[in-house]
Backbone as CSV, one residue per row, in Angstrom:
resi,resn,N_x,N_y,N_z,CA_x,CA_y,CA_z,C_x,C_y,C_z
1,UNK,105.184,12.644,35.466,106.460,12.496,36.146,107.510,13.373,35.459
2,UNK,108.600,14.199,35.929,109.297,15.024,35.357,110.242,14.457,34.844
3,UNK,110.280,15.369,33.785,111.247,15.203,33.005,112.076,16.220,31.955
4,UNK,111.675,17.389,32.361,112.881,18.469,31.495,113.602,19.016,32.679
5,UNK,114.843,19.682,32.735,115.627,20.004,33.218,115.302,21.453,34.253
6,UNK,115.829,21.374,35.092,115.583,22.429,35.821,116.496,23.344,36.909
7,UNK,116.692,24.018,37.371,118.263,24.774,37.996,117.718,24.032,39.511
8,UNK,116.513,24.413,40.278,116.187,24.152,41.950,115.214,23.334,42.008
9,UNK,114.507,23.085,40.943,113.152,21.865,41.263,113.623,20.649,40.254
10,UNK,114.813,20.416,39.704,114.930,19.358,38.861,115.161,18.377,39.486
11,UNK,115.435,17.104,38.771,115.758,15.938,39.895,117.175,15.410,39.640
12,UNK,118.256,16.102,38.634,119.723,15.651,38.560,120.054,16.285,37.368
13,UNK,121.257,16.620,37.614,121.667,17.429,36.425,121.923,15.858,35.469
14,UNK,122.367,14.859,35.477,122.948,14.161,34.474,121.632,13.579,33.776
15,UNK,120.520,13.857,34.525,119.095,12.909,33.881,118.090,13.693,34.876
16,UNK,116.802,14.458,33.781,116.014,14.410,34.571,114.954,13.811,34.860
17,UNK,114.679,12.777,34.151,113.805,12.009,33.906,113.233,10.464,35.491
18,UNK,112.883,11.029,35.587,112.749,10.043,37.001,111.418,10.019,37.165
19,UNK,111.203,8.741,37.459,109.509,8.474,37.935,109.508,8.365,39.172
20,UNK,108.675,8.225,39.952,108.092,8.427,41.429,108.733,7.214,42.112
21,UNK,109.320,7.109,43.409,109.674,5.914,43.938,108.487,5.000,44.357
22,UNK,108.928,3.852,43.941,107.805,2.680,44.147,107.058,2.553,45.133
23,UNK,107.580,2.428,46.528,107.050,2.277,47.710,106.301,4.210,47.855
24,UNK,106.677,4.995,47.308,105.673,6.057,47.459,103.971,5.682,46.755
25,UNK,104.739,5.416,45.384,103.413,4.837,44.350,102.756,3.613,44.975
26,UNK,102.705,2.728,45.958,102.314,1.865,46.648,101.265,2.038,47.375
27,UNK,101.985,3.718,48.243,101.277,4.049,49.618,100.077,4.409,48.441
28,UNK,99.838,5.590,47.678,98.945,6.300,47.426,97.912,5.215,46.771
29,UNK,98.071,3.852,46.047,97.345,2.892,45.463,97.021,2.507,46.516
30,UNK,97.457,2.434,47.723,96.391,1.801,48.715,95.806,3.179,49.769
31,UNK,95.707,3.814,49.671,95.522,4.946,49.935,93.987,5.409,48.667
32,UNK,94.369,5.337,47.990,93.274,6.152,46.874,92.809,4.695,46.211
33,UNK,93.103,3.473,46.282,92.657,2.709,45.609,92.761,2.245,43.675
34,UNK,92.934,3.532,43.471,93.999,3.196,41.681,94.228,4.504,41.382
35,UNK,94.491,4.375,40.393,94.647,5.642,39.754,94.607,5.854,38.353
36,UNK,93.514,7.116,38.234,92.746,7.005,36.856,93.422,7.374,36.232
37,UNK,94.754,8.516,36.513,95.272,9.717,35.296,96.431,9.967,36.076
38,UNK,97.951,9.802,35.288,99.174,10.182,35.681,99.226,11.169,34.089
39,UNK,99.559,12.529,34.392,99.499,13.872,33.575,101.135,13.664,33.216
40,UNK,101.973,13.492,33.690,103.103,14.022,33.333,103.902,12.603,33.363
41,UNK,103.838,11.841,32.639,104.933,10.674,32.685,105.155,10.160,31.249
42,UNK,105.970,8.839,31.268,106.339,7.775,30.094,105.941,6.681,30.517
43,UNK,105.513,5.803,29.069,105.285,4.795,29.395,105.959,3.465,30.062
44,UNK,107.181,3.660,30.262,107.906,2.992,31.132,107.924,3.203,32.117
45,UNK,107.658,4.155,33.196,106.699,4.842,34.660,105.701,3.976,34.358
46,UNK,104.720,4.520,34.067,103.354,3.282,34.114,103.335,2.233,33.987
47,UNK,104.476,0.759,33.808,104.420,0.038,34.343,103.888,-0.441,35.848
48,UNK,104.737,0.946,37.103,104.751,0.821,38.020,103.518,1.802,38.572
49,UNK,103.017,2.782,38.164,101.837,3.582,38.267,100.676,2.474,38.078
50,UNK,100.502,2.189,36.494,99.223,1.467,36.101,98.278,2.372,35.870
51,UNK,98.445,3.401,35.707,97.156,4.800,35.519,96.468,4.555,34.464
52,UNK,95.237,4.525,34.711,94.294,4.099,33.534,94.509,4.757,32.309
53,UNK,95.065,6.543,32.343,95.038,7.197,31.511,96.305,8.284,31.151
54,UNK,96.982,8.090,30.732,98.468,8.821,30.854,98.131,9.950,29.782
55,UNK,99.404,10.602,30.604,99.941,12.155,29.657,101.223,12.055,29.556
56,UNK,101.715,11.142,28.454,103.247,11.783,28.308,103.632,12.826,27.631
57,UNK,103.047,13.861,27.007,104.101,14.898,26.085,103.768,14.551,24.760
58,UNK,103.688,13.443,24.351,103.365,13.436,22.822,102.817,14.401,22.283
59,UNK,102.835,14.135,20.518,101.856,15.445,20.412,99.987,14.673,20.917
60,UNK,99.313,15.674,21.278,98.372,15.540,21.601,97.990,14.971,23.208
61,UNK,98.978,14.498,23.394,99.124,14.509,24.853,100.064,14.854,25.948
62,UNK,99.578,15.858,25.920,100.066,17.144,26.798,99.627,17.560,28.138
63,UNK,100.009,17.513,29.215,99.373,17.456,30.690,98.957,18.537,31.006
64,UNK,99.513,19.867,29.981,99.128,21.446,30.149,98.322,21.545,29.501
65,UNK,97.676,21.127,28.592,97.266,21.396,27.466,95.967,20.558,27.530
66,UNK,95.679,19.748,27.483,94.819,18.346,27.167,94.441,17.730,28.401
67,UNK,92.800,18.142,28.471,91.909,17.582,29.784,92.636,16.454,30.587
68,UNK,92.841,16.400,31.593,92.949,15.321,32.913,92.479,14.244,32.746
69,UNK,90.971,14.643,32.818,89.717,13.590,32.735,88.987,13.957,31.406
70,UNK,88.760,12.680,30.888,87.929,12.805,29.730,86.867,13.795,29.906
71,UNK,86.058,14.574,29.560,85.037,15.093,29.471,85.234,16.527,30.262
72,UNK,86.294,16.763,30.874,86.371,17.806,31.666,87.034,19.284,31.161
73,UNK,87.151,20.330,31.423,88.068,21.130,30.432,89.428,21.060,30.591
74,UNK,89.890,21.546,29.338,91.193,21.220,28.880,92.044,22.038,29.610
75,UNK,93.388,21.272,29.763,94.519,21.835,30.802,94.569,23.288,30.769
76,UNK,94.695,23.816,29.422,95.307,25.244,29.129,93.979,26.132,29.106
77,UNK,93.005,25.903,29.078,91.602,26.577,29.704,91.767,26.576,31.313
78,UNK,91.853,25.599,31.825,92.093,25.529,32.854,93.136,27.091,33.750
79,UNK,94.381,26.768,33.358,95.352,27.557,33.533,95.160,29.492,33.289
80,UNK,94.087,29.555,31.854,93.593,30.504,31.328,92.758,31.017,31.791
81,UNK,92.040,30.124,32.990,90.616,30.558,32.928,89.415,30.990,32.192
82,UNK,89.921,30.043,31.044,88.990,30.961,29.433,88.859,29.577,28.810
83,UNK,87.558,29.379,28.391,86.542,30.284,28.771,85.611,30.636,29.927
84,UNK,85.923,29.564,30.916,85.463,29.345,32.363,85.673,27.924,32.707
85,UNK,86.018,27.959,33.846,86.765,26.441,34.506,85.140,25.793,34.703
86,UNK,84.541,24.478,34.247,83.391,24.263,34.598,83.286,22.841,35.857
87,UNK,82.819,23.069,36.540,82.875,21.663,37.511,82.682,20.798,37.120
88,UNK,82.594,19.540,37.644,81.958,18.260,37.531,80.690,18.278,37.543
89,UNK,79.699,17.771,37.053,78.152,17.792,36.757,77.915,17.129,38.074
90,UNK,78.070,16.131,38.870,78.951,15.756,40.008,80.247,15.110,40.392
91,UNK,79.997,14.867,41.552,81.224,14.455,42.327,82.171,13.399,41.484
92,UNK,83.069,13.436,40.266,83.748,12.532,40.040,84.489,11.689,40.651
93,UNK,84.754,10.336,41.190,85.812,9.784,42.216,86.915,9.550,40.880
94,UNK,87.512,9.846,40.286,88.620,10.625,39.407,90.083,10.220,40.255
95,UNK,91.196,9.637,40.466,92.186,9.913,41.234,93.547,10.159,40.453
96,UNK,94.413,10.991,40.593,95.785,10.933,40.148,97.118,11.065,41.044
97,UNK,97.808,10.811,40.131,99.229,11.232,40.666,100.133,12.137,39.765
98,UNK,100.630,12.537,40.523,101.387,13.889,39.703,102.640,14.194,40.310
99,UNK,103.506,13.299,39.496,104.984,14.210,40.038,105.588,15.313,38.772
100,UNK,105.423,16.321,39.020,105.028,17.532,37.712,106.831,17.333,36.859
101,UNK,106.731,17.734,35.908,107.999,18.248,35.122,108.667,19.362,35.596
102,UNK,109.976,19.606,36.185,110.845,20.556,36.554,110.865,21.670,35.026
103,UNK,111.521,22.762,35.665,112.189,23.272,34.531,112.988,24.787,34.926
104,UNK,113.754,25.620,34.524,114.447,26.453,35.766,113.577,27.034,36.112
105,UNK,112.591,27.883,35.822,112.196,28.759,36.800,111.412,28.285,37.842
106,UNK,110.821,26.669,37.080,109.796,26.002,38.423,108.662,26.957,37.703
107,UNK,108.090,27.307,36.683,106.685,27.498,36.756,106.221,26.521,36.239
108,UNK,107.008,25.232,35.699,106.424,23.954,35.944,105.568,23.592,36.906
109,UNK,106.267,23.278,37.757,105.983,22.802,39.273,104.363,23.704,39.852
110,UNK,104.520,25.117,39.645,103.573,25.687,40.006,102.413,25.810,38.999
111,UNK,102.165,25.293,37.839,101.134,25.278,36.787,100.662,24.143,37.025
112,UNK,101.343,22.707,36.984,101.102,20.919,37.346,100.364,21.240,39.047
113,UNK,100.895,22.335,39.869,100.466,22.216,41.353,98.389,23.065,40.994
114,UNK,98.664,23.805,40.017,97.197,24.614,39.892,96.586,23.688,39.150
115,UNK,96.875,23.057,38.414,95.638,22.477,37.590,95.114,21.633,38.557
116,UNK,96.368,20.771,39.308,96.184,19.812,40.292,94.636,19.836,41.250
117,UNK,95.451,20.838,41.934,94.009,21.752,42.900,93.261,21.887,42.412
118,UNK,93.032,22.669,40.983,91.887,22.857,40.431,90.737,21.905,40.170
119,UNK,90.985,20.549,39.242,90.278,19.445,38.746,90.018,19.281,39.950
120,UNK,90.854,18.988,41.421,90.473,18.195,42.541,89.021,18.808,43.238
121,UNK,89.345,20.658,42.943,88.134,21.495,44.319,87.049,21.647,43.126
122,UNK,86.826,21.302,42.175,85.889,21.390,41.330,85.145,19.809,41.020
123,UNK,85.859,18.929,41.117,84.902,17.661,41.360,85.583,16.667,40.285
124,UNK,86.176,17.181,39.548,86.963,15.952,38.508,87.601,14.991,39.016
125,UNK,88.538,14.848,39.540,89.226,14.282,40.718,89.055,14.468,42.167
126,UNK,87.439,13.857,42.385,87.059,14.032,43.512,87.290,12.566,44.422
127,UNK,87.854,11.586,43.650,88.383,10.559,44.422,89.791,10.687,45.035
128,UNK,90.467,12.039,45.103,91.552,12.375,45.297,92.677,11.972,44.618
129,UNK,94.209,12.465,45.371,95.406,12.501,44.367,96.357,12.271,45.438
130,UNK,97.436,11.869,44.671,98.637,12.212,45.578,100.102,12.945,44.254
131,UNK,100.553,13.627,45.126,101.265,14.607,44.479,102.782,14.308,44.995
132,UNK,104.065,13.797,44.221,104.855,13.458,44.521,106.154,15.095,44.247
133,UNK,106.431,15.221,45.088,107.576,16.295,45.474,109.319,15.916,45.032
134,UNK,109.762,16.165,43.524,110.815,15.327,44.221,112.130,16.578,44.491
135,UNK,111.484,17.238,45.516,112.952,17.776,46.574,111.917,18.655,47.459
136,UNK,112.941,19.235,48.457,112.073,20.217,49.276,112.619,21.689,48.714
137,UNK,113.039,22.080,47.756,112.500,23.138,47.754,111.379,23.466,46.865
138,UNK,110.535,22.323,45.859,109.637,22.469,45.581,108.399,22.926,46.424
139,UNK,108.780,22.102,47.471,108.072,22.318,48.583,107.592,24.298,49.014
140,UNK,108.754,24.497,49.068,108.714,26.176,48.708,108.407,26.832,47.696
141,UNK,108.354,26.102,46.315,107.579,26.637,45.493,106.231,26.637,45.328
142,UNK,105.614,25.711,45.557,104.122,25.453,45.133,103.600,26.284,46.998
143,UNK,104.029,26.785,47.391,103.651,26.959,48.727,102.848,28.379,47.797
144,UNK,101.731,28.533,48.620,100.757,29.966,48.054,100.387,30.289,46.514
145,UNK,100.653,29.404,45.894,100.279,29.200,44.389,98.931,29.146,44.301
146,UNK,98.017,28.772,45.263,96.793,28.488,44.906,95.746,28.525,46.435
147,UNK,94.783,29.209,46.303,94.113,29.691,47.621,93.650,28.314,48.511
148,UNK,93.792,27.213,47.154,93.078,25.618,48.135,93.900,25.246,48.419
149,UNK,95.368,25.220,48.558,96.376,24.596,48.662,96.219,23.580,49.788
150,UNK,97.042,22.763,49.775,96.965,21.445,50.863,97.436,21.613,51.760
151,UNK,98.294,22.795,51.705,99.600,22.766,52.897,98.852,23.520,53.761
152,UNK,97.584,23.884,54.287,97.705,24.792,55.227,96.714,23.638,56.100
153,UNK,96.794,24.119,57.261,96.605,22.986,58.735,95.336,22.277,58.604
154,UNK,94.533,22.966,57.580,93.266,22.219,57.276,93.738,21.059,57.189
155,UNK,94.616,20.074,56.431,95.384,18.974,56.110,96.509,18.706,56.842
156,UNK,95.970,18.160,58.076,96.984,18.074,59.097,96.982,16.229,58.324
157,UNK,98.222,15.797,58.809,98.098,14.028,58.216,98.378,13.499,57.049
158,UNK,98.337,14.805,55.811,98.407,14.352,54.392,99.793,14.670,53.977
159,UNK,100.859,15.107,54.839,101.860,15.525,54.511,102.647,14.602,54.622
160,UNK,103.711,14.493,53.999,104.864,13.140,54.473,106.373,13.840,54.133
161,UNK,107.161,13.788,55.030,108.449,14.061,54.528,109.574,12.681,54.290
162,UNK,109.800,11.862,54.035,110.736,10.169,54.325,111.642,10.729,54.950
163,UNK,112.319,10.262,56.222,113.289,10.073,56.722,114.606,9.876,56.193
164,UNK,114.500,9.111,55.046,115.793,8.992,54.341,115.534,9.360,52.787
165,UNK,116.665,8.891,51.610,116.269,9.081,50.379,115.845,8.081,49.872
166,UNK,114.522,8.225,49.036,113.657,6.667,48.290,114.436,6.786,47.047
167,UNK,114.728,5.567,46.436,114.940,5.700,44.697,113.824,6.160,43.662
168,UNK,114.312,6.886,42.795,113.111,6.991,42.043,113.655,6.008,40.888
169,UNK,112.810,5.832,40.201,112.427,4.816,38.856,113.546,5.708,37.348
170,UNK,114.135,4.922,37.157,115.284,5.385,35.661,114.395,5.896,34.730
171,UNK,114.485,6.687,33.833,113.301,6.420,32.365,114.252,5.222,31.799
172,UNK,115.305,5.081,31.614,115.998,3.741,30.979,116.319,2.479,31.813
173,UNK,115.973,1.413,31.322,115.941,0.292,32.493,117.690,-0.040,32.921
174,UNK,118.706,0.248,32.383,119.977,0.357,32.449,120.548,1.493,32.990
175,UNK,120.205,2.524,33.328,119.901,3.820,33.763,119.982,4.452,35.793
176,UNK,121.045,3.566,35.839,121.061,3.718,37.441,121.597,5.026,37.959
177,UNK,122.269,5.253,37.185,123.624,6.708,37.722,122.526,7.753,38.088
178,UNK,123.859,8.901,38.920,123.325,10.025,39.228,121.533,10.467,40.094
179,UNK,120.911,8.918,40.400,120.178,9.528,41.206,120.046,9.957,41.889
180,UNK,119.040,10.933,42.086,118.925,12.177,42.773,119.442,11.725,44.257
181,UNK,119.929,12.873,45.248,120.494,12.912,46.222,119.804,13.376,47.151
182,UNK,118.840,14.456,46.606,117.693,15.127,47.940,117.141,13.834,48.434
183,UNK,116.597,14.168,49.629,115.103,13.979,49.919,114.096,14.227,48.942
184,UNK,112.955,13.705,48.787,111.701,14.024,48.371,110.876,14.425,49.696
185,UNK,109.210,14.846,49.107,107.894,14.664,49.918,106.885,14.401,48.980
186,UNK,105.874,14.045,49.834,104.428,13.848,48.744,103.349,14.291,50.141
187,UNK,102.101,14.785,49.131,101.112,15.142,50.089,99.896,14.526,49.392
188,UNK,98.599,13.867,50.276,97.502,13.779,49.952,96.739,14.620,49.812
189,UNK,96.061,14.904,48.632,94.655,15.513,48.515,93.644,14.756,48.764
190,UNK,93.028,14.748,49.416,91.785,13.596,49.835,90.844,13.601,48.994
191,UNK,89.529,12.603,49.322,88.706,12.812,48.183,87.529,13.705,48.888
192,UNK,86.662,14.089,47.877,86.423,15.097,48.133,84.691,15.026,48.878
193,UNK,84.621,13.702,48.952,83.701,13.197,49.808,84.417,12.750,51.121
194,UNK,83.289,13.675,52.255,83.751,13.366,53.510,84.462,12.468,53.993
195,UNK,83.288,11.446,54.613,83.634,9.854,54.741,85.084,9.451,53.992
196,UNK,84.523,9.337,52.740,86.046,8.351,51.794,86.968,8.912,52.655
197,UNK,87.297,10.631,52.919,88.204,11.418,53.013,89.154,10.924,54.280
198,UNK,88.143,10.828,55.118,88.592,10.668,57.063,89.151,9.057,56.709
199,UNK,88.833,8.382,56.316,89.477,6.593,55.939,90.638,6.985,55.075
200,UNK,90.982,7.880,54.287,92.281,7.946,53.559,93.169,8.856,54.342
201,UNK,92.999,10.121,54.801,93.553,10.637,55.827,94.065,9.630,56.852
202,UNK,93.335,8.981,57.332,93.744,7.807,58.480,94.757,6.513,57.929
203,UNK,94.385,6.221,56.830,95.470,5.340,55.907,96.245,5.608,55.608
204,UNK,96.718,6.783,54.815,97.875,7.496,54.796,98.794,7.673,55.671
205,UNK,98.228,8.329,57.089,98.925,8.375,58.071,99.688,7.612,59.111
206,UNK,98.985,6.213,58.759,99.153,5.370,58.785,100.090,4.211,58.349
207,UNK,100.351,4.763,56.727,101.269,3.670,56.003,102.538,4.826,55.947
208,UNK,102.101,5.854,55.954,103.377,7.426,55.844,104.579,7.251,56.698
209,UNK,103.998,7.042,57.552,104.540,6.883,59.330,105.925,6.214,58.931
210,UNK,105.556,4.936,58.364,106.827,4.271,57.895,107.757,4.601,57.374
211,UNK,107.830,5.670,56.492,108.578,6.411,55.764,109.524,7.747,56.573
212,UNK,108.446,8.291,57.254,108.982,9.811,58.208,107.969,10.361,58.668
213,UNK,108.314,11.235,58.739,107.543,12.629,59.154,105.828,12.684,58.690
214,UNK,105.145,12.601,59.547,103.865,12.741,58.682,102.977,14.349,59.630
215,UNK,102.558,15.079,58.586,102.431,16.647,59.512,101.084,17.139,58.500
């Protein structure tokens, strides 16, 4: 979940620290069923996540840096392509969420959007993800970052825009001010088995609806 500062993908100049709005983190738990690995958050977010396996930033846990999934290669191999990105031995059902860390230029946003894709089309997180957006012009950033990307019509259904603005989560429980004013979006990555896939596509679209726009 983000949290350093950023000029067009941040989430408020007075705080950037914001976790995912609840009723988003809701849809995707019933949607994906849990979630193994949130890469970019604090442990006060995972109250409301519950991710089996967090990445806050500490040393040693680093969401760029330090494997997703246990056993899989490490973030910054990943990113490097060095020494070679290796798949899943098989199909992991693996799921996360990822609302990435801002920062000005946004190659945040677009490094958290590649690894994303990556672990998912290689089998680590083959139980799928959901990827929380918080504004639309992220939306314009991560657009063509990556040849699997979600956004193109192959993934008609996994898209959601809300109709209005959701709250996101304080990092401080006293911590109300200055939340963000955009809109958000979030998109499903499905899992990467058929079947599961067409039942979460259909669930999603389903519980999305409520929110806005689903495309």
């Amino acid at each position: 979940m983000a949290r350093k500062t950023g000029a067009n993908v941040r989430h408020s100049s007075e705080n950037p620290r914001w976790g995912s709005p609840e009723v988003i983190v809701e849809i995707g738990r019933k949607v994906l069923g849990r979630y193994t690995v949130d890469p970019f958050t604090e442990l006060r977010f995972n109250q409301i996540v519950k991710a089996e396996r967090i990445l806050t930033g500490s040393p040693g846990l680093d969401g760029f840096h330090e494997p997703w999934i246990l056993g899989a290669p490490r973030a910054d191999h990943v990113l490097a392509r060095f020494p070679s990105v290796v798949p899943a031995p098989n199909i992991q059902m693996n799921t996360a969420l990822v609302n990435p860390p801002g920062d000005d230029s946004g190659e945040n946003v677009k490094r958290a959007w590649e690894l994303l894709d990556t672990y998912h089309h290689l089998g680590w997180l083959g139980g799928g993800a959901l990827w929380v957006g918080f504004n639309l012009n992220q939306l314009q950033t991560v657009q063509g970052v990556s040849a699997r990307t979600p956004l193109s019509a192959d993934f008609l259904g996994c898209r959601c825009i809300p109709g209005r603005r959701h709250a996101f989560t304080p990092a401080e429980i006293t911590d109300e001010r200055a939340q963000p004013s955009h809109p958000c979006w979030f998109v499903l990555l499905p899992s990467r088995d058929d079947d599961v896939a067409k039942r979460q596509i259909a669930e999603f679209t389903r519980l999305s609806r409520a929110l806005g726009d689903v495309f």
